[in-house]
C-alpha positions as CSV (number, residue, x, y, z in Angstrom):
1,X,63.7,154.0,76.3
2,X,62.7,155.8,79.1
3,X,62.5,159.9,79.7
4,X,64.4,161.0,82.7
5,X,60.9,161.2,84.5
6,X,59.5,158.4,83.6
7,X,62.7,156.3,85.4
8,X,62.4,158.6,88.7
9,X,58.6,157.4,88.1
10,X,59.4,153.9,88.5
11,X,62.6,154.0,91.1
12,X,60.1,155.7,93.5
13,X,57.2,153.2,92.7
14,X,59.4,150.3,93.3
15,X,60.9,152.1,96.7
16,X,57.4,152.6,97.5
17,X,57.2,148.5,97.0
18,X,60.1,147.8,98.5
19,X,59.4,149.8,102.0
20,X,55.9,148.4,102.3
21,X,57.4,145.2,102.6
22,X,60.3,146.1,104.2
23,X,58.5,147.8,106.9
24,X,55.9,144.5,107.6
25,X,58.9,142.2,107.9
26,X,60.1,144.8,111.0
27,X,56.8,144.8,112.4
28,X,55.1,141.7,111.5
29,X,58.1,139.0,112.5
30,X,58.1,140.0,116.5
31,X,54.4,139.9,116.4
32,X,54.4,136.4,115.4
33,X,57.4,135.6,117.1
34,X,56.0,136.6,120.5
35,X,52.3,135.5,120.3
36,X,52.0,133.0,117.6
37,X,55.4,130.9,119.2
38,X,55.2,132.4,122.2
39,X,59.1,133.7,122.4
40,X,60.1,135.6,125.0
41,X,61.1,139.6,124.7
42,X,64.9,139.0,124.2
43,X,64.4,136.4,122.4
44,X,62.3,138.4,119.8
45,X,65.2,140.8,119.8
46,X,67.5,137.9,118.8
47,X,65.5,136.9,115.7
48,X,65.1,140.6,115.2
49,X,69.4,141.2,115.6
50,X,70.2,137.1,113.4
51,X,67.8,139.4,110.5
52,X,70.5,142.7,111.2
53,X,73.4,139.9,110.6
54,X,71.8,139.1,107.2
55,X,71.6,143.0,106.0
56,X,75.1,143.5,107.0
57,X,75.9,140.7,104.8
58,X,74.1,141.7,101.8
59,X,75.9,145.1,102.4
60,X,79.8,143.3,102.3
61,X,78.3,142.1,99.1
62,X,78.1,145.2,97.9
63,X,81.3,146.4,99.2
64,X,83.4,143.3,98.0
65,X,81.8,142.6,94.3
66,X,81.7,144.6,91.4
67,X,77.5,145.3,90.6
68,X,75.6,146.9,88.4
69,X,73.0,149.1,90.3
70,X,70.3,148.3,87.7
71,X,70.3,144.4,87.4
72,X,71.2,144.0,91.3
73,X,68.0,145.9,92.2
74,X,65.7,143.6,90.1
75,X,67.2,140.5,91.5
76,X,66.8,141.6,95.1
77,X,63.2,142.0,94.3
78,X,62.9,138.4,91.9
79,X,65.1,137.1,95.0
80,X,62.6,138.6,97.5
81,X,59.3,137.7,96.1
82,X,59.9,134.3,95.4
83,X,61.5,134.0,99.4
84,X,58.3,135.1,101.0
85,X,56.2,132.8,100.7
86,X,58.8,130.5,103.0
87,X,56.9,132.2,106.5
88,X,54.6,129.7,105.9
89,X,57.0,126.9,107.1
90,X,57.8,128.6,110.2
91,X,56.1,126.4,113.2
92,X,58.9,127.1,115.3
93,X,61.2,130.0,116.7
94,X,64.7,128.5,114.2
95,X,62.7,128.2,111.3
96,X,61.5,131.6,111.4
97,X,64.7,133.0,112.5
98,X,66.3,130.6,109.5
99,X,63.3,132.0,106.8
100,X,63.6,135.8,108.1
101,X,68.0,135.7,107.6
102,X,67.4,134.5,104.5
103,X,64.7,137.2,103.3
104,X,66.6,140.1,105.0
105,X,69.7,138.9,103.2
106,X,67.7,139.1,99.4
107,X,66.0,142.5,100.5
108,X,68.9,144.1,102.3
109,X,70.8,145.5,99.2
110,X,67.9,147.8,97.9
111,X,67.9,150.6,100.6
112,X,71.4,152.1,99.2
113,X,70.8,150.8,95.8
114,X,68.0,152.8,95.3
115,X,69.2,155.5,97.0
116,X,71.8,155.7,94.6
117,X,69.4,154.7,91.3
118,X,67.2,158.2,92.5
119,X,70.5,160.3,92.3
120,X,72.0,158.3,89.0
121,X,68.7,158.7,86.8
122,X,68.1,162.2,86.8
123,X,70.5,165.5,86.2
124,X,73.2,166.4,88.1
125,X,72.1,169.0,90.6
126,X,68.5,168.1,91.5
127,X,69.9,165.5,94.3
128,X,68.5,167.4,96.6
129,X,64.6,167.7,95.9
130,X,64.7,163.9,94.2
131,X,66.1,162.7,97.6
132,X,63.9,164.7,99.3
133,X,60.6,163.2,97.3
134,X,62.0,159.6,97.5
135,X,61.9,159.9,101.2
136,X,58.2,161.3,101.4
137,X,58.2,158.0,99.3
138,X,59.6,156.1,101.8
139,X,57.1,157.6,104.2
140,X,54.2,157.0,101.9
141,X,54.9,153.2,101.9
142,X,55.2,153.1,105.3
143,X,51.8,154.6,106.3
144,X,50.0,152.6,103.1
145,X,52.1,149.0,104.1
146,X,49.7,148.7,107.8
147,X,46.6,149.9,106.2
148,X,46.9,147.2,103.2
149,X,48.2,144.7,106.2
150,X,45.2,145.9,108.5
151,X,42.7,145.2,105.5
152,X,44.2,141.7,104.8
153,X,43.6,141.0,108.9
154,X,40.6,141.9,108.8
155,X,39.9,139.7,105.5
156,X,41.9,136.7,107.2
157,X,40.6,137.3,110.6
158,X,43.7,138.4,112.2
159,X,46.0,135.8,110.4
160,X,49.1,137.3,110.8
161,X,51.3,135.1,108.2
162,X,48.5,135.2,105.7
163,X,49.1,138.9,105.8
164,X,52.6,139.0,105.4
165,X,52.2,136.6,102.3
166,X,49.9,138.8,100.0
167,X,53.6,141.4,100.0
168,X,54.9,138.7,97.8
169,X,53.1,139.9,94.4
170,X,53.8,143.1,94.9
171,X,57.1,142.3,94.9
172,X,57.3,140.4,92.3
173,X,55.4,143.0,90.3
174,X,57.4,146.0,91.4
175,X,60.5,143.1,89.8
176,X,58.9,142.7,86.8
177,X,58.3,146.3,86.5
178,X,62.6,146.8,87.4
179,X,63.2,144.5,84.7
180,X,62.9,146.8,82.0
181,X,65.3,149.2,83.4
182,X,67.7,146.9,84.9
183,X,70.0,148.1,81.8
184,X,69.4,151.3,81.6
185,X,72.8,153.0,80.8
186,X,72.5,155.2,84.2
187,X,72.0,152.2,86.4
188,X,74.2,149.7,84.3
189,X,77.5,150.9,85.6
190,X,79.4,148.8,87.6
191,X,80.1,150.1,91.3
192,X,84.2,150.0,90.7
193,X,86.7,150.3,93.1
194,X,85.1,150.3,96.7
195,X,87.0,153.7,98.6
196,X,85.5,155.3,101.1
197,X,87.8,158.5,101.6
198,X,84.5,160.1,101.8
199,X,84.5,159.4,105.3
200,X,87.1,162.2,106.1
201,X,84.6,164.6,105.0
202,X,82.8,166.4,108.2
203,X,79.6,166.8,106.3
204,X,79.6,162.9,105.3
205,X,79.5,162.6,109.1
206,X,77.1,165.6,109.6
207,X,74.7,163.3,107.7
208,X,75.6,159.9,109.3
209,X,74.6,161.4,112.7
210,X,71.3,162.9,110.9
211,X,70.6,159.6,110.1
212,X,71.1,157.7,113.2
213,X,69.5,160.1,115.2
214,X,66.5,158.4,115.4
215,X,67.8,154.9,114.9
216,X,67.2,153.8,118.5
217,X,63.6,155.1,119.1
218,X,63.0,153.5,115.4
219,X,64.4,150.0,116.8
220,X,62.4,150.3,119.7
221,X,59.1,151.0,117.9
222,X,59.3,148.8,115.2
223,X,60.5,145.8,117.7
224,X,58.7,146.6,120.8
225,X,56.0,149.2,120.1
226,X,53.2,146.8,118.8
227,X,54.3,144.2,121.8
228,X,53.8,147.0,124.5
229,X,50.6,148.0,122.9
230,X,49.5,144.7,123.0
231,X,50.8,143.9,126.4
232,X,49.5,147.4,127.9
233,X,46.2,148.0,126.2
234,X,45.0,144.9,124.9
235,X,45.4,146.3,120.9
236,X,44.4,143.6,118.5
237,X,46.7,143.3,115.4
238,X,44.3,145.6,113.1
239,X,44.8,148.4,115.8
240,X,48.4,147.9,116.5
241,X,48.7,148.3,112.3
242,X,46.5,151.5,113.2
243,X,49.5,153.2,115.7
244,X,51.6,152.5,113.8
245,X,49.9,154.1,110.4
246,X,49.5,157.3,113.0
247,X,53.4,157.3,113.5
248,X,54.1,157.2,109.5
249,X,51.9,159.2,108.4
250,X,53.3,162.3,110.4
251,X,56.7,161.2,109.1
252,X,54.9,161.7,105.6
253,X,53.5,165.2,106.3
254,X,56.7,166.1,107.4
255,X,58.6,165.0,104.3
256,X,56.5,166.2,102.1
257,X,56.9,169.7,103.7
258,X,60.5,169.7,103.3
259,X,60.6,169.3,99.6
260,X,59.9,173.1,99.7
261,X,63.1,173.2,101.7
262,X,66.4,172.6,99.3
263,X,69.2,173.0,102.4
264,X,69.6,171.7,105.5
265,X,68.0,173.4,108.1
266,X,69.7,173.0,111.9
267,X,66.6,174.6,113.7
268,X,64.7,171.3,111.9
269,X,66.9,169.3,113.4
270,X,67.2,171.3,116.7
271,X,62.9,170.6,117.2
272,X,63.9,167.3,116.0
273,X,66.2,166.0,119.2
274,X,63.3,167.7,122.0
275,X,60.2,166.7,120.5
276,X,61.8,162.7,120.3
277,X,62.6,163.6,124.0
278,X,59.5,164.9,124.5
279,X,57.8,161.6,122.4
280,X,59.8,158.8,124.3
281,X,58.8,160.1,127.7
282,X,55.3,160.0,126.5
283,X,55.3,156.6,125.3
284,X,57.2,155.1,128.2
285,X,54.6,156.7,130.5
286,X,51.4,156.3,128.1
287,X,48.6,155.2,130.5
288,X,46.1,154.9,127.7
289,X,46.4,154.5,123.7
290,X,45.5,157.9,122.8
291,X,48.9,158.7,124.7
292,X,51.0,156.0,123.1
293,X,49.3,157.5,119.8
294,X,49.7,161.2,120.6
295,X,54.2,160.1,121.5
296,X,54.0,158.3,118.2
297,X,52.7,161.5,116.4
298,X,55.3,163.9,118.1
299,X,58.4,160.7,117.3
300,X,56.9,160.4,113.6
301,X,58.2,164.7,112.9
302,X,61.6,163.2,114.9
303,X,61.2,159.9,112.0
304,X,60.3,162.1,109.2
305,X,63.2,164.5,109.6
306,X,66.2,162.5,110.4
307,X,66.1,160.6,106.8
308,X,66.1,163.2,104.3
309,X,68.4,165.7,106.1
310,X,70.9,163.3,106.7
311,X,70.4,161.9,102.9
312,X,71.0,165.3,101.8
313,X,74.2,165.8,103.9
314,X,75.8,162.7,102.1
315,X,74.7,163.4,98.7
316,X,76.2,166.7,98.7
317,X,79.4,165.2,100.5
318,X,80.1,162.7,98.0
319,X,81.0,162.3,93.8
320,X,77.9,160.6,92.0
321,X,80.2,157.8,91.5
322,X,81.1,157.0,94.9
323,X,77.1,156.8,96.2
324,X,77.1,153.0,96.3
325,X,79.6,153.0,98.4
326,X,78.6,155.8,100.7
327,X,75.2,154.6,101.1
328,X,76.1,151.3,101.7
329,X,78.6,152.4,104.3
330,X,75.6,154.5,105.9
331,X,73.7,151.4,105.8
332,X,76.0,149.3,107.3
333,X,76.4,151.7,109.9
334,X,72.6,151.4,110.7
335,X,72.9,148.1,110.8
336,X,75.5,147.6,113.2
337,X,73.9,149.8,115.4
338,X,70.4,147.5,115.4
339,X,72.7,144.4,115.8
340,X,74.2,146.0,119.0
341,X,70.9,148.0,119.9
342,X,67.8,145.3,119.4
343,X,69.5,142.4,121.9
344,X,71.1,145.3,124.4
345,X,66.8,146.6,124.5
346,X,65.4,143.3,124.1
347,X,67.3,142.4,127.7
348,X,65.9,145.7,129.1
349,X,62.5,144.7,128.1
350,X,62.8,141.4,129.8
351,X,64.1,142.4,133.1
352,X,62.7,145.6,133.3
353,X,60.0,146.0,131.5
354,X,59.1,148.0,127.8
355,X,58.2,151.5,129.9
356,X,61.7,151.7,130.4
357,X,63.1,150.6,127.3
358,X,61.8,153.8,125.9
359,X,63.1,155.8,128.5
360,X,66.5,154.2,128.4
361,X,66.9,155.6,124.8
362,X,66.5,158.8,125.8
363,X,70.0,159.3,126.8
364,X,72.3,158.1,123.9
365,X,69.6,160.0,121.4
366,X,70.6,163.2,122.9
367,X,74.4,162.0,123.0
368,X,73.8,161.5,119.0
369,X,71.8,165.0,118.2
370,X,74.6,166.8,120.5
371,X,77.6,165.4,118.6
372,X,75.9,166.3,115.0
373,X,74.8,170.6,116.3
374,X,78.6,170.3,117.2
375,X,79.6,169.0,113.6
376,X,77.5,171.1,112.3
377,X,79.4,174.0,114.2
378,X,83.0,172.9,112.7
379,X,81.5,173.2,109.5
380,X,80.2,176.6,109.8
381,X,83.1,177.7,111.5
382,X,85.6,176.0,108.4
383,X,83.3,177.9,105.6
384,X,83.5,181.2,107.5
């Protein structure tokens, strides 16, 4: 029905979708959990680590029943759309926690789904590049989901749930648009036998350390970042939406640079780990927000090169038909980590304050970028 084109078209416009929203849940829900119901730091990182719970869920789904990648994907998104509008029951700090579970859980399935749907519609050997553009995608949607949120403050003088609410149709639309591949013989095969031998593979790993690199500074800024800009500078919700727009679109510039770039590159990766050094101390000691903006800029390169590298490492680690599975194990692993992570910060914040919470990352994020130049090494040294 479709050309080969055409269904990248539409995976990627439907990420695009998918990340918007994705990305306002993460930043939206502790905004209104700390200054609409006035809950507490840790507290915010509960609700924040009871939505983690949910993903992980939706991910055993995927481990433990036989789906089809095409028709799954559309009823995440039907699923989704028809969820959100629940936020607008949520008067208290359990009914949002309840509402957010229950949203994360629908919406939780698509990020190795269609991680696996950019791979499965196209030709075998252009992994690379498609994986490369879906996550300048990803990036794309996350600088356009806070301008379209900072234009619907502005319209609803800074309601925040009114906001989150206009995601719902373009949800639903991006399912409606799904709906007419949800079949599509690429997409319509059924996951199989869930083995994960892949994991014995030192590239596999290579790309799961890629990937988490920036996991704790991304918890931290999605969680906390608009709280201590809030807290710190007195940033309204349109100019928190602002900082964070700064921080993705860097992370887009710098995907869209490495589609030039078809292998892994450890020098990348290298800049990576000492500008997010560099970046965290800046934020932790920001003393205006030109200096929060100017750590977010140097932390969005860190963002924007952590995804696609360590996408890249997998795909090329794993058969086509194991991707659900190696995805979803990736995701999983994120996951966890922000289940352990968001509560462990969230108590730092509390007692401590959020200067240090971004200081306290430093450590473990240059434990992480350490242990994959070491992998990295071994797998030099083993193809010599």
């Amino acid at each position: 029905m479709f050309s080969g084109r055409a269904k990248i078209a539409i995976v990627l416009l439907v990420t695009l979708v998918y990340r918007a929203t994705s990305n306002m849940l993460q930043t939206s829900v502790p905004l209104y959990a700390k200054y609409v119901l006035h809950a507490s730091d840790f507290t915010v990182s509960l609700i924040v680590a009871i939505a983690d719970v949910a993903a992980i869920l939706s991910l055993l789904y995927l481990g433990y029943s036989s789906i089809r990648v095409g028709k799954t994907i559309f009823l995440s998104l039907a699923l989704t759309s028809i969820c959100l509008p629940l936020f607008l029951v949520t008067s208290n700090i359990l009914s949002l926690a309840l509402v957010n579970l229950f949203v994360t859980f629908c919406i939780g399935t698509l990020s190795p789904l269609l991680l696996t749907a950019i791979v499965l519609v196209d030709a075998p050997g252009t992994h690379a590049r498609n994986l490369t553009i879906f996550s300048a995608v990803l990036s794309l949607s996350l600088v356009l989901s806070p301008i379209y949120q900072s234009v619907l403050l502005a319209a609803t003088n800074e309601n925040l749930i009114s906001s989150m609410l206009f995601f719902a149709p373009l949800v639903g639309a991006a399912a409606a648009l799904f709906f007419v591949m949800r079949s599509d013989d690429r997409l319509s095969v059924a996951r199989g036998k869930f083995e994960v031998v892949f994991v014995k593979d030192l590239s596999y790993w290579a790309g799961i350390l890629a990937y988490e690199s920036f996991s704790l500074p991304f918890i931290a800024i999605l969680t906390f970042g608009g709280i201590f800009a809030k807290n710190s500078f007195g940033a309204s919700y349109g100019a928190i939406e602002a900082l964070f727009t700064v921080f993705f679109l860097t992370s887009l510039i710098v995907r869209v640079l490495l589609v030039k770039f078809s292998s892994t590159n450890e020098l990348v990766m290298a800049l990576s780990f000492s500008v997010m050094v560099i970046g965290l101390f800046l934020v932790g000691f920001s003393s205006s927000m030109w200096m929060l903006a100017f750590g977010l800029v140097l932390l969005g390169y860190s963002h924007g090169v952590a995804y696609p590298i360590g996408a890249r490492h997998i795909a090329d680690a794993v058969p086509r038909e194991k991707l659900v599975a190696a995805f979803t194990v990736c995701t999983l692993i994120d996951d966890s980590i922000s289940l352990v992570a968001t509560p462990a910060l969230g108590l730092i914040a509390q007692f401590f304050g959020l200067s240090l919470l971004f200081l306290a990352i430093e450590a473990p994020s240059i434990v992480i970028g350490a242990a994959y130049i070491l992998i990295m090494r071994r797998i030099r040294r083993r193809n010599e």
